[in-house]
N, C-alpha and C positions, 0 to 999 in steps of 0.2 A: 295449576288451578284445578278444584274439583268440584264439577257442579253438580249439585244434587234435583235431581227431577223425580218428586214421588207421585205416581199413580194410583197408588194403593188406598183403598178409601175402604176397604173391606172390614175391618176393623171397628168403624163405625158406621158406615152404610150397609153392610150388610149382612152380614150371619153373625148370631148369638154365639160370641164363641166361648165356649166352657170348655176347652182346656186350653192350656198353653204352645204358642206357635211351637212346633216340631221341628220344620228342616226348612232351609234355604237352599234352593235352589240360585247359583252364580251360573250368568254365561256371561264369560268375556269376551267382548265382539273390537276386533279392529280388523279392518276393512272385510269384512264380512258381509256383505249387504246383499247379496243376492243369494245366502243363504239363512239370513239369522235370524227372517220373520219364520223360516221353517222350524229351524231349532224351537225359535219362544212357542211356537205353537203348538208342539210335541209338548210341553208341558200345560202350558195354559189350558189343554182342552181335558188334562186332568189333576189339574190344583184344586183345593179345598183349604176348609178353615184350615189344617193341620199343619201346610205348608203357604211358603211365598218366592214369588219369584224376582229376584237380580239383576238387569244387566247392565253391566256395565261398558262404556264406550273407551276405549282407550287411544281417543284421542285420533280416530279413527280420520282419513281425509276424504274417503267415498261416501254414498251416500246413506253410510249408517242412522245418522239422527233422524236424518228422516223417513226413514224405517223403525225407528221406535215410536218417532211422533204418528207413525199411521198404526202401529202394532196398538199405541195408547188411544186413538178415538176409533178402534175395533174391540181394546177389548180395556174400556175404562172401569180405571178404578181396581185393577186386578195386580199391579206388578208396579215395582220401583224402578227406577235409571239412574245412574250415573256419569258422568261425562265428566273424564280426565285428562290431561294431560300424557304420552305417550311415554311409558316406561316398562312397557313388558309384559307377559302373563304372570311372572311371579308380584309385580307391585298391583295388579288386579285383584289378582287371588288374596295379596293380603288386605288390600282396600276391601274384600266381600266380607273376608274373618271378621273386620272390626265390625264393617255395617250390619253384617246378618243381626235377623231377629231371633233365629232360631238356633236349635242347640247341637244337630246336624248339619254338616252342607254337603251338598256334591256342587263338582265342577261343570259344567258341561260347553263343551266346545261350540264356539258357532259355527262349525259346519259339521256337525252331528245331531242325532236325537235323539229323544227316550222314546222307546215302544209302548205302545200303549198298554195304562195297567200298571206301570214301572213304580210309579210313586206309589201307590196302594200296597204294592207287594214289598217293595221296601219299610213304607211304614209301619206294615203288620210285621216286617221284621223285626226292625225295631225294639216294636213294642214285646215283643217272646224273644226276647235277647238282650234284656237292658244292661248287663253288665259289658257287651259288644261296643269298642271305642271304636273300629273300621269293620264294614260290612264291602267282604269283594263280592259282586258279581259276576254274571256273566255276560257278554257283548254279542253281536252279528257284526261281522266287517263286509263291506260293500264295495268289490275294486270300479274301477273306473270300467269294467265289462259288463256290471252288471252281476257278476259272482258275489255271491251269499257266501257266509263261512260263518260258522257257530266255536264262540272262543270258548269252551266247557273248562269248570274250575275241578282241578283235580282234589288231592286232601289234603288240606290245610295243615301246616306240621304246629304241634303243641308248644315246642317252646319259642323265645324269642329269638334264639342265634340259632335256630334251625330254620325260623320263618326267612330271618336276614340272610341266609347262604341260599336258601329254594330262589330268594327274589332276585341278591343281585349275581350271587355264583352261580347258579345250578342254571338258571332261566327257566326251573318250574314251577314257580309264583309267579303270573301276570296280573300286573292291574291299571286300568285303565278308566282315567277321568270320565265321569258321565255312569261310569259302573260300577260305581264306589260310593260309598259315605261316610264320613269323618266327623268324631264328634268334637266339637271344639276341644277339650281337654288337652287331643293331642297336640296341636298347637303348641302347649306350654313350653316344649321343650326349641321349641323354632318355629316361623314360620315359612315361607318360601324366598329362598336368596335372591335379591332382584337384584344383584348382577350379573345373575344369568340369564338370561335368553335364549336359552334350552336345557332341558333335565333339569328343572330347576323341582320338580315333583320327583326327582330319585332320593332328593335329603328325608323329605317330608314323609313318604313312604315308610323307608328304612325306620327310621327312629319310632314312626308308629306301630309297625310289624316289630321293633326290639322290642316295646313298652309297656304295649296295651291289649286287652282282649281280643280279638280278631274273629268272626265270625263269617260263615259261605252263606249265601243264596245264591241255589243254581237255577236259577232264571236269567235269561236275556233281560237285560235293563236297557242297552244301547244300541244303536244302529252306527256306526263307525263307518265314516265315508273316506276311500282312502284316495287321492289324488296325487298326480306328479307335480304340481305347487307346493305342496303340503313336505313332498318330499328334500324338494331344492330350498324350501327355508329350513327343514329341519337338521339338512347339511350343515350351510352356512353358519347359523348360529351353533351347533353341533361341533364344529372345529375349534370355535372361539372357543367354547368351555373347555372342550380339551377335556384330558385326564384333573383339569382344578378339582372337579366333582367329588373323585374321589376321594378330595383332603375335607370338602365340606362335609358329606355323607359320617365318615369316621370320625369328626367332632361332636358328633350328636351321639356316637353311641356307644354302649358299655366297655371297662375296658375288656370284659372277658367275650369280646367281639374285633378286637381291635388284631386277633390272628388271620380274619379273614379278609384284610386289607391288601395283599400279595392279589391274591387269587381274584377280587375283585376288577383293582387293578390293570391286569392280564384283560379279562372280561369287558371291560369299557374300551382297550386299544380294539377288541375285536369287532367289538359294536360300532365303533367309529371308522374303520377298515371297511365292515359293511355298506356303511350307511355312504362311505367314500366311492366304491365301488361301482356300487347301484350308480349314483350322480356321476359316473365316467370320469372323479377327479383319482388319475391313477396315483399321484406321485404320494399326494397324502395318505392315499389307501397301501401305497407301498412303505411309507414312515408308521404306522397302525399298526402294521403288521410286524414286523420287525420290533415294533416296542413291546407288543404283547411277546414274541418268542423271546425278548431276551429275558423276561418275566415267568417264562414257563414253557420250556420248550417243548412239550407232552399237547402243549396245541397244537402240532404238525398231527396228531392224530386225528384234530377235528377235519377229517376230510372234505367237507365241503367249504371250509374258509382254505383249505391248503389247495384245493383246484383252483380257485379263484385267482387266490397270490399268484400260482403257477402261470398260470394265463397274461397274468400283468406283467410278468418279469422274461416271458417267450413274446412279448409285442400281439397275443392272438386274442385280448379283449374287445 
């Protein structure tokens, strides 16, 4: 069931608007509630006619709705809701596609926010970039200490299977939801797999870095909060996808991309090895590892995943 709850009255209450809606902003909130009157309010306090705002509940058991219902008699009339049924961040993400009004969207997490200024400076991207189908930014990540960190976007490579080896082989393309913008077109080629319940944004990526125009603003868009909750779901569901990823990611794109499927591969057992690691599950992080070396054994040079291993396999993690 999906119920739709619109606040938006902007349209006809209030500003004259002479051009056409711009961008939608989605924040997907499930159980998020004691952070996602933050998130909406990073944006809300700088939306205009140009843009609108999203969120949607997925279905959420805490006490999210009623954090939208108080977010709606603070700030009426300014933003839509939705309230579904629980299926994921990828069946969110595609519930916003269908509903946005606008021809841009970015994602943004409920327990993140844009910096102030973020929508303005995206906008005027935009608008001096119209052939641009993904606009990266750049982000600030916030650990759970208090530590700042500025995620700077390096040079963009020109073509598509250059872009698609920086993001998923090389790891010197990062992009991060909330720091990004996507113009519906790319959609066309897929939207986001809802049955994944993680990386379910590595398809989505990829096919738009093979496809479409790509353009930098290197401005801070996001403030990125990073928590050890955040990290233990991202495990869990992390395992479940597995290496599947990889067969989705390479369904979507060219075949004269379709050599860099080895090497990716490799790269996801090592990211899942990590991400095992960190969460103290050794035995998966020792299956991660092992599957990437038999996939390319020149990963024994990445030295700081080979101390690691080393550690797991001596008992001194």
């Amino acid at each position: 069931m999906t119920e739709r709850v619109n606040h938006t009255e902007r349209a006809e209450a209030g500003s004259d608007r002479t051009a056409p809606l711009l961008m939608t902003i989605v924040i997907p909130a499930y159980n998020y509630a004691a952070s996602l009157a933050r998130a909406a309010q990073s944006i809300l306090g700088q939306i205009d006619e140009r843009a609108e705002l999203l969120i949607i509940d997925d279905g959420s058991t805490d006490a999210t709705p009623e954090v939208i219902k108080a977010l709606s008699l603070g700030y009426p009339g300014q933003f839509k809701s939705i309230r579904k049924e629980n299926g994921g961040a990828a069946s969110v993400r595609n519930l916003g596609i269908r509903e946005a009004d606008g021809d841009w969207l970015v994602f943004l997490d409920a327990d993140d926010e844009l910096v102030p200024g973020a929508l303005n400076k995206l906008i005027e991207h935009i608008q001096n970039n119209p052939d641009s189908r993904l606009v990266i930014g750049e982000h600030i990540s916030l650990d759970e200490g208090g530590r700042r960190r500025r995620h700077t976007i390096g040079q963009i490579p020109e073509t598509g299977f250059e872009r698609v080896k920086a993001y998923l082989v090389d790891k010197t393309l990062g992009l991060s939801n909330g720091a990004c913008a996507m113009h519906r077109d790319v959609f066309a080629q897929g939207g986001y797999p809802e049955h994944f319940r993680n990386s379910e944004d590595l398809p989505v990526f990829a096919q738009t870095l093979a496809r479409y125009p790509v353009s930098a603003l290197a401005e801070p868009l996001l403030l990125l909060y990073k928590h050890g909750d955040s990290l233990r779901h991202h495990v869990g569901h992390g395992q479940a996808v597995g290496t599947q990823v990889v067969d989705e990611v390479f369904s979507r794109l060219p075949a004269e991309m379709q050599s860099l499927r080895d090497d990716f591969y490799a790269q996801r057992c090592l990211s899942l090895f990590r991400s095992a690691y960190l969460a103290k599950d050794y035995e998966a992080a020792k299956r991660y590892y092992s599957a990437a070396l038999r996939h390319d054994w020149r990963l024994l040079f990445k030295t700081s995943y080979t101390r690691k291993a080393v550690r797991i396999w001596l008992g001194k993690s």
